[in-house]
ZADO-1210 file (C-alpha; in nm, 4 decimals, padded with zeros to 6 digits):
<atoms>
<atom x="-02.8571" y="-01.2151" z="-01.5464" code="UNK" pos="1"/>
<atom x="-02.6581" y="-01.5416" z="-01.5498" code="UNK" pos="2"/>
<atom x="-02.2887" y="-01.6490" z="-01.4447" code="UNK" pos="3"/>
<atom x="-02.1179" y="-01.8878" z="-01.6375" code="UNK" pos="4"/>
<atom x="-01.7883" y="-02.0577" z="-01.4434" code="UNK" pos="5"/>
<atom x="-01.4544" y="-02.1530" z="-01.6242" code="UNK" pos="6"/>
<atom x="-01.1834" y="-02.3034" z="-01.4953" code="UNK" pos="7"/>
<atom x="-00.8351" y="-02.2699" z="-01.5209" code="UNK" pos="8"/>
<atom x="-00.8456" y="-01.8675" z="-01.4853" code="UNK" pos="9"/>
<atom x="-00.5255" y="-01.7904" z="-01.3139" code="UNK" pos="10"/>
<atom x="-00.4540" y="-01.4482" z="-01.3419" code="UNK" pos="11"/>
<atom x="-00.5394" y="-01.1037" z="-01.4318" code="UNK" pos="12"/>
<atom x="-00.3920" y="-01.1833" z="-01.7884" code="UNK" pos="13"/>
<atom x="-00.6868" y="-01.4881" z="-01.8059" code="UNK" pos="14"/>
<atom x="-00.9880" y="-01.2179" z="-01.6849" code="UNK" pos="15"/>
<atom x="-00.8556" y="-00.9849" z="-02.0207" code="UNK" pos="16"/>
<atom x="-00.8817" y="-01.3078" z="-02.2521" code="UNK" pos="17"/>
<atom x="-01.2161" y="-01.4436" z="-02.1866" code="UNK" pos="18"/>
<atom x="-01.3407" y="-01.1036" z="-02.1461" code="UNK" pos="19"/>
<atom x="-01.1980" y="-01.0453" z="-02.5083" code="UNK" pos="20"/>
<atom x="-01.3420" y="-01.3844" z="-02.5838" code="UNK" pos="21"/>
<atom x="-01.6566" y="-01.3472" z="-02.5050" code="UNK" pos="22"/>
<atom x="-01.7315" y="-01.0090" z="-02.6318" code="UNK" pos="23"/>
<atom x="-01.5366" y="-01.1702" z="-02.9705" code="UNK" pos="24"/>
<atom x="-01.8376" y="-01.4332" z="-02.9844" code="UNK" pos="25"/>
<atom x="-02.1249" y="-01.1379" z="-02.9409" code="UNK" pos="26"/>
<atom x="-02.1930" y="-01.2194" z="-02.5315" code="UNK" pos="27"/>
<atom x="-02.0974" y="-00.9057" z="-02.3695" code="UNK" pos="28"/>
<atom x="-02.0423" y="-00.9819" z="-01.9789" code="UNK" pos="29"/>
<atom x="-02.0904" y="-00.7357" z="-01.7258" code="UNK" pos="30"/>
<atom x="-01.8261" y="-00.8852" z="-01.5033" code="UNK" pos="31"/>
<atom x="-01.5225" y="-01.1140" z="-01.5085" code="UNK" pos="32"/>
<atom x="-01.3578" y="-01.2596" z="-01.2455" code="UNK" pos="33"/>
<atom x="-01.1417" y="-01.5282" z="-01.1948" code="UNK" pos="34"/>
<atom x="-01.3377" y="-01.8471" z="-01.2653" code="UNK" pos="35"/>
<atom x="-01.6671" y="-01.6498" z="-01.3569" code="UNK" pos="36"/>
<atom x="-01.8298" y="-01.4159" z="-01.5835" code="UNK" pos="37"/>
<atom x="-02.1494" y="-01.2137" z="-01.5175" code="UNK" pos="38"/>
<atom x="-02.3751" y="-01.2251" z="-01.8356" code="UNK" pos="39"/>
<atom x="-02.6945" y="-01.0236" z="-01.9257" code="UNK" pos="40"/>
<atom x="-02.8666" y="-01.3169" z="-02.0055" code="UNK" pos="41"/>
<atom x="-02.8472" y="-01.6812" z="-02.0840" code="UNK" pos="42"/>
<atom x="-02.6532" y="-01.8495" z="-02.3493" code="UNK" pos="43"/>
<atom x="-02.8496" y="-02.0636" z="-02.5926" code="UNK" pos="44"/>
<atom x="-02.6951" y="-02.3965" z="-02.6711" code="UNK" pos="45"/>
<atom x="-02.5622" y="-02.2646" z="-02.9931" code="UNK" pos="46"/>
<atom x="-02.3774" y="-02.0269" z="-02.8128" code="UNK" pos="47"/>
<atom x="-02.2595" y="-02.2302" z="-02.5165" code="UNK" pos="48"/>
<atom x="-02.1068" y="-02.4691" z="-02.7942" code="UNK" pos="49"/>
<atom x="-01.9233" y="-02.1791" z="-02.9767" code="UNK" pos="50"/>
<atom x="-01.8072" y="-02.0651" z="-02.6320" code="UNK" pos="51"/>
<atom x="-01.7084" y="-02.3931" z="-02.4744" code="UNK" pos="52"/>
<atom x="-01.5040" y="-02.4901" z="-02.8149" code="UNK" pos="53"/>
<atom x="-01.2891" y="-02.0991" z="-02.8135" code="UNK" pos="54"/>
<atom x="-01.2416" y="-02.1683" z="-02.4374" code="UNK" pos="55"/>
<atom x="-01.0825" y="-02.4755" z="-02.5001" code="UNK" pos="56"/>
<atom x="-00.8128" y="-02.3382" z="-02.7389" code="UNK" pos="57"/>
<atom x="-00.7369" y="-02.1267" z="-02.5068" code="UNK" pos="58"/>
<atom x="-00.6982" y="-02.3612" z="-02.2245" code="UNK" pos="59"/>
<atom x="-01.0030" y="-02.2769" z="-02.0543" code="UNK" pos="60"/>
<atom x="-01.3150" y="-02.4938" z="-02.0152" code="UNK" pos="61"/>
<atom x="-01.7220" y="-02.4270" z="-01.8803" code="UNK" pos="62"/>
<atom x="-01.7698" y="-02.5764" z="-01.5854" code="UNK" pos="63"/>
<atom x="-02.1841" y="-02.7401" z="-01.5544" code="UNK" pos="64"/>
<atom x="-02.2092" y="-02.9277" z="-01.2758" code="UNK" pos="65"/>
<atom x="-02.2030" y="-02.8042" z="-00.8452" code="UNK" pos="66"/>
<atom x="-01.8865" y="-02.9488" z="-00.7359" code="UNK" pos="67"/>
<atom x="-01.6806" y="-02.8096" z="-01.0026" code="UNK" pos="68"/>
<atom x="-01.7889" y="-02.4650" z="-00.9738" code="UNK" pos="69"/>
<atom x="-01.7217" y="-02.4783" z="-00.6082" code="UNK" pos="70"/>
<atom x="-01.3358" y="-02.6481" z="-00.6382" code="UNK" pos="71"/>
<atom x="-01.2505" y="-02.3819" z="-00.8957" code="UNK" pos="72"/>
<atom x="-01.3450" y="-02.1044" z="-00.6400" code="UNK" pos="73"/>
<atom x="-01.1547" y="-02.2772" z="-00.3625" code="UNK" pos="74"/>
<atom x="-00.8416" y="-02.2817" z="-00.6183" code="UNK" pos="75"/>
<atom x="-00.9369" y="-01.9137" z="-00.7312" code="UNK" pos="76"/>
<atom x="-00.9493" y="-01.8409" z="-00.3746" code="UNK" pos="77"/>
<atom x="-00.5958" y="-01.9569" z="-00.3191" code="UNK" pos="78"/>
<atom x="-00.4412" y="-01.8571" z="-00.6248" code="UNK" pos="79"/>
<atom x="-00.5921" y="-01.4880" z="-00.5569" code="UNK" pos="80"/>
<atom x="-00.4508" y="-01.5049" z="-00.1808" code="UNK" pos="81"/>
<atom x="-00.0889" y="-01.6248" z="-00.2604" code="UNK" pos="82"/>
<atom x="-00.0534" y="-01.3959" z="-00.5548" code="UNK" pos="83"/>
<atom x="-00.2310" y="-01.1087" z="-00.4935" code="UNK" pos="84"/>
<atom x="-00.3495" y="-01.0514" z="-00.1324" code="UNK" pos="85"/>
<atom x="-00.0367" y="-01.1200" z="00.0606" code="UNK" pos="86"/>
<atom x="-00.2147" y="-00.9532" z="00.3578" code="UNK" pos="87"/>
<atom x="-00.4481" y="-01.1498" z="00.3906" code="UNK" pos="88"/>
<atom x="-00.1585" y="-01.4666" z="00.4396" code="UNK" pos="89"/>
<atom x="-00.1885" y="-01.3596" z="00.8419" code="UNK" pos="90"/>
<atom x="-00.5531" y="-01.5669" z="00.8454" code="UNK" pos="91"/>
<atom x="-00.5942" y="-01.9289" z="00.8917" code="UNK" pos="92"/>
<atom x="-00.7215" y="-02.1066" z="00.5524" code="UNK" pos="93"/>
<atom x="-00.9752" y="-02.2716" z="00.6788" code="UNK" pos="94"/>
<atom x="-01.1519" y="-01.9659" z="00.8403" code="UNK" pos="95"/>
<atom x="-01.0767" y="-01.7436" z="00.4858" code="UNK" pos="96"/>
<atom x="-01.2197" y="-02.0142" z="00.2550" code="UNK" pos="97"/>
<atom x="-01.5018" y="-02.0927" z="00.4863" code="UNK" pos="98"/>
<atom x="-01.6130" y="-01.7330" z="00.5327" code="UNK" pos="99"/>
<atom x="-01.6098" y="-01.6515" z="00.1601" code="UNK" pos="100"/>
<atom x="-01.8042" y="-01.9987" z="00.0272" code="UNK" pos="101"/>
<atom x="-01.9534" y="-02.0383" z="00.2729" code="UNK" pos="102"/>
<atom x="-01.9296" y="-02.3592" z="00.3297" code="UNK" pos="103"/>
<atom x="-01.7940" y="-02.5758" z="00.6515" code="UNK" pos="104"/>
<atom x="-01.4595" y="-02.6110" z="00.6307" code="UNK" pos="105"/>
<atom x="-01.4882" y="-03.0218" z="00.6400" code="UNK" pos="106"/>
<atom x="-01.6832" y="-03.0402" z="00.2856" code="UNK" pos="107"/>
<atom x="-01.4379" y="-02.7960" z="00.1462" code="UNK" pos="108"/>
<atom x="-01.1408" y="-02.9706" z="00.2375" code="UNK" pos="109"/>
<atom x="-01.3062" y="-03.3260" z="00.2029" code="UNK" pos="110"/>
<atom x="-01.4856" y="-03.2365" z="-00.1775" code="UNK" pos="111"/>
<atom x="-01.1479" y="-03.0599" z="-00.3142" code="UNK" pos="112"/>
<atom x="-00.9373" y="-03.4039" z="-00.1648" code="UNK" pos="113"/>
<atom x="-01.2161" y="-03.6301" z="-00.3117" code="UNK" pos="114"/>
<atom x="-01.1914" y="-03.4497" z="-00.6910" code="UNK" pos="115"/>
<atom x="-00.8419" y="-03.3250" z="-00.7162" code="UNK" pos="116"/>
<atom x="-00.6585" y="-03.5969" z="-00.5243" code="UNK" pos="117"/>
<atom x="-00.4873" y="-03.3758" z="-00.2987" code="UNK" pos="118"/>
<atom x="-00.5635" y="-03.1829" z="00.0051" code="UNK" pos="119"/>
<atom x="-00.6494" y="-02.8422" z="00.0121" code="UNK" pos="120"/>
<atom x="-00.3086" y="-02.7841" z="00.2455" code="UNK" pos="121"/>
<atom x="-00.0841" y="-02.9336" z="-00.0262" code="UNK" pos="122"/>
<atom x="-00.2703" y="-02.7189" z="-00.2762" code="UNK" pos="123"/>
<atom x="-00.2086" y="-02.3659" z="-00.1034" code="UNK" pos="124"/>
<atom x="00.1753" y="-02.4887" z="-00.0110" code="UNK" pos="125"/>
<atom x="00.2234" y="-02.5817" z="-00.3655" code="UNK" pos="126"/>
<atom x="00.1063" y="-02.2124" z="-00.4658" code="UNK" pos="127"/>
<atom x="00.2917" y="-02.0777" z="-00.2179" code="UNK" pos="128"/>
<atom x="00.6182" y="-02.2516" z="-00.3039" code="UNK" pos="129"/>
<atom x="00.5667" y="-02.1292" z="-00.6769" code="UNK" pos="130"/>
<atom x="00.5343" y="-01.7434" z="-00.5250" code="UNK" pos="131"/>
<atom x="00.8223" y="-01.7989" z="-00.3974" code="UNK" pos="132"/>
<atom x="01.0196" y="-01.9245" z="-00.6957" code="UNK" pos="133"/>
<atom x="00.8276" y="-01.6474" z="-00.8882" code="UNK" pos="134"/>
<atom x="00.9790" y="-01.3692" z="-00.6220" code="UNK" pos="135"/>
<atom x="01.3258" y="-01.5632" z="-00.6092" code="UNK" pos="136"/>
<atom x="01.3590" y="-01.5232" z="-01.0115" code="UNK" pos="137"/>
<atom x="01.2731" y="-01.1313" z="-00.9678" code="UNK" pos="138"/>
<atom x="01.5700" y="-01.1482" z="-00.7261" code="UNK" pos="139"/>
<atom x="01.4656" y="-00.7821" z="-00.5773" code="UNK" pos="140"/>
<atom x="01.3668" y="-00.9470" z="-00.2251" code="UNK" pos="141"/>
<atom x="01.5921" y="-01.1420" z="00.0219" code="UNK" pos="142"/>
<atom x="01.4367" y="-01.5006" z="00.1854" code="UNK" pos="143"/>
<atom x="01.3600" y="-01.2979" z="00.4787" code="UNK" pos="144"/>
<atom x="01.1286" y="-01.0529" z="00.3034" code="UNK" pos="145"/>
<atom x="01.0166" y="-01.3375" z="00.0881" code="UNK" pos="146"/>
<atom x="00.9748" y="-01.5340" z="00.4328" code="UNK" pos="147"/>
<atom x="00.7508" y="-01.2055" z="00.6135" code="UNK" pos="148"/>
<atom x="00.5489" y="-01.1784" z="00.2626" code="UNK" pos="149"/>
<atom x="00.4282" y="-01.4967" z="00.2420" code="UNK" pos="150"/>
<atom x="00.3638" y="-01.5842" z="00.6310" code="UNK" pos="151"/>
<atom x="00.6360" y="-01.8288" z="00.7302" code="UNK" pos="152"/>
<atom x="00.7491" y="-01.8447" z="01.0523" code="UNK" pos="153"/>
<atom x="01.0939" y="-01.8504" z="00.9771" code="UNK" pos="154"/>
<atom x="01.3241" y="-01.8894" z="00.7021" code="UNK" pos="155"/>
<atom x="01.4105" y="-02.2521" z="00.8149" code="UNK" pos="156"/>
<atom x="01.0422" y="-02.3193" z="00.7697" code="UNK" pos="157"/>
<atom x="00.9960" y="-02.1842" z="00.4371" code="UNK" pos="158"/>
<atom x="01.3508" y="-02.3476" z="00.2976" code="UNK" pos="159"/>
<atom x="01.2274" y="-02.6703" z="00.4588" code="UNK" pos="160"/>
<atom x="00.9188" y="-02.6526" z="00.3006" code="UNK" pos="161"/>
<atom x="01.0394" y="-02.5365" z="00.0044" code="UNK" pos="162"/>
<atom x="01.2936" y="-02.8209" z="-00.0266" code="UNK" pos="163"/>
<atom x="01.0525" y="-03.0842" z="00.0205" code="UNK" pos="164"/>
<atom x="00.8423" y="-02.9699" z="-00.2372" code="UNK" pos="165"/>
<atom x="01.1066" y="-02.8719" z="-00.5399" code="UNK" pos="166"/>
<atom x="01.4171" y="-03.0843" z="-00.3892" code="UNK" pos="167"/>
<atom x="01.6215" y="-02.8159" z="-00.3802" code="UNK" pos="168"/>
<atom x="01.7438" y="-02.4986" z="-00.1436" code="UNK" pos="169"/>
<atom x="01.5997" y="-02.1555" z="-00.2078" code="UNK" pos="170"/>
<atom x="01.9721" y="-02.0356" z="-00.2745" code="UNK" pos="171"/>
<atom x="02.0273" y="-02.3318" z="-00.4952" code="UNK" pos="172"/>
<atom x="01.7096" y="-02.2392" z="-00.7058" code="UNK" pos="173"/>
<atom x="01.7925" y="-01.8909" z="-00.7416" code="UNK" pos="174"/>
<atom x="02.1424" y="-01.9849" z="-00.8460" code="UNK" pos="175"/>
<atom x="01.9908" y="-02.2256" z="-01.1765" code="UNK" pos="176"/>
<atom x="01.6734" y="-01.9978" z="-01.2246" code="UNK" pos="177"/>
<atom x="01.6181" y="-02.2218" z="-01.5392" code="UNK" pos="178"/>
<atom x="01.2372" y="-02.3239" z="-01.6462" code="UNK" pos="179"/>
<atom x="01.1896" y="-02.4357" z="-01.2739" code="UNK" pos="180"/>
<atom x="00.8677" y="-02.2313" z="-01.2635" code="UNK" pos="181"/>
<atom x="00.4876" y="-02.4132" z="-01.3588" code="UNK" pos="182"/>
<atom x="00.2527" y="-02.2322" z="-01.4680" code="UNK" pos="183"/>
<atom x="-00.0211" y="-02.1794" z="-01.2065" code="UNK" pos="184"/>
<atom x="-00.2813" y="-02.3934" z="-01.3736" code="UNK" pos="185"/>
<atom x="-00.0134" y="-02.6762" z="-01.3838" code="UNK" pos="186"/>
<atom x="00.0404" y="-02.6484" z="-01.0186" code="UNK" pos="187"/>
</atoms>
């Protein structure tokens, strides 16, 4: 058994395409997740090359080395949180991506900083803000509920917050709704 890692696996939609992808190219995984897949055995080189060139038309890419693999599980890790397990928003960052890579805190947030060129803090706010345009757009929650979902103290906090990222107002965002979304891979 062998797990391959690939970045830029955003979403539920992503796990469906490189699981189709894979079993496409004769590697049947036991397991996708976002950022990995579970194989039965090892690819040859042969393989890894036919894989690694269909990821890439897809927007996807293998990731070799240490460091990589471990920044695309913090991201994973964040994406999953903000997107998917909104109760899990109550627990500090640090302690949640500590406890599940086990890793001190420091090299996470130093490692991420040193390869992305941002901090792991602006990363999560700048997935958070985008859950936020994402649940503005559906227009089925007020800034309140939005506020409660997503942990903000207040909705001062999360329109000042959301200001300084996007330069505008919630209420001015959900008002122009045009193309002001990124896709999460962009972010």
């Amino acid at each position: 058994m062998t797990t391959i890692y690939i970045r830029n696996m955003v979403c539920n939609r992503c796990i469906m395409v490189v699981k189709g992808e894979l079993e496409r190219l004769g590697v049947h995984p036991l397991k996708v997740t976002l950022g990995e897949a579970v194989l039965e055995q090892e690819l040859d080189p042969e393989q890894k090359t036919r894989l690694a060139a269909a990821f890439s038309e897809l927007g996807f890419a293998l990731i070799d080395d240490r460091k990589g693999q471990l920044i695309e599980k913090i991201k994973n890790l964040i994406v999953a949180l903000v997107h998917q397990d909104n109760n899990d928003l109550k627990t500090n960052l640090s302690d949640y991506l500590s406890s599940r890579l086990h890793h001190d805190y420091t090299y996470i947030s130093n490692l991420f900083s040193e390869v992305e060129g941002t901090t792991v803090e602006k990363y999560f706010i700048a997935q958070k803000i985008e859950r936020v345009k994402e649940l503005l757009v559906y227009d089925e929650l007020t800034l309140s509920e939005i506020a409660y979902q997503l942990n903000y103290s207040s909705v001062a906090h999360l329109s000042n917050q959301f200001k300084k990222v996007t330069g505008l107002t919630p209420s001015h965002f959900k008002n122009i709704k045009a193309e002001k979304r990124k896709p999460l891979d962009k972010v």
